[in-house]
C-alpha positions in Angstrom: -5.7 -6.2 -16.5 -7.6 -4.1 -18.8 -7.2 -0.2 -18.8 -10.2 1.1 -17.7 -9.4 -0.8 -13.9 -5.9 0.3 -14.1 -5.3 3.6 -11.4 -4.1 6.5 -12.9 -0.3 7.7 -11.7 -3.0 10.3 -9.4 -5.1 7.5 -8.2 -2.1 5.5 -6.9 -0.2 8.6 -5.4 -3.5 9.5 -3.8 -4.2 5.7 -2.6 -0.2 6.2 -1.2 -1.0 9.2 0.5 -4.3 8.0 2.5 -2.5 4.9 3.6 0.5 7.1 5.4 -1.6 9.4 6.5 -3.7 5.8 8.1 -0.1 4.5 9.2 1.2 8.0 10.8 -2.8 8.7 12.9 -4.3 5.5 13.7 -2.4 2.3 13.0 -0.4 1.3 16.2 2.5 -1.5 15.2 0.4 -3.4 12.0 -2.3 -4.0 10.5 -3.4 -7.4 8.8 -6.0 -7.3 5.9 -8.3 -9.3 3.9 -10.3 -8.1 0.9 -12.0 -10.0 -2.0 -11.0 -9.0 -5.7 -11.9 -10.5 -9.1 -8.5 -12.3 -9.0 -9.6 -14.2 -5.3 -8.9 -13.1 -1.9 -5.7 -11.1 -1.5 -4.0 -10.2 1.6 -2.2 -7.4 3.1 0.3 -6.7 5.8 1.6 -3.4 6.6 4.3 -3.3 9.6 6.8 -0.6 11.0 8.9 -3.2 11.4 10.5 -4.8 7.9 10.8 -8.6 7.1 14.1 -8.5 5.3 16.8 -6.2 4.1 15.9 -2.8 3.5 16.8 -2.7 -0.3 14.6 -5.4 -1.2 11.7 -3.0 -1.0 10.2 -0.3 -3.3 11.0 3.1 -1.8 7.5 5.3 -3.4 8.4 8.2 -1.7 9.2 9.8 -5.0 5.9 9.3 -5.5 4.5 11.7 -2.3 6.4 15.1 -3.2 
């Protein structure tokens, strides 16, 4: 993708830090989401519960301090 579309480090820690503040105020067990991009439909699911083993996902929490 070129640069100008890519989010700065601030942009993504920002876009990290609306979405827990979403999942810890108004998001009860998941949400299930749609949106269209240039690259075709993409689609999101955010849970509290995990589909796998823990360590197979990307702990950003570095990211939030």
């Amino acid at each position: 993708m070129s640069e100008p579309y890519k989010l700065s480090e601030k942009e993504f820690t920002d876009m990290l830090k609306a979405l827990k503040k979403h999942v810890e105020t108004d998001m009860d067990q998941w949400e299930i989401w749609k949106l269209d991009t240039a690259r075709g439909k993409i689609f999101i699911n955010i849970s509290l519960a995990s589909e796998g083993e823990e360590d197979t996902y990307i702990d950003l929490n570095r990211l939030l301090k």
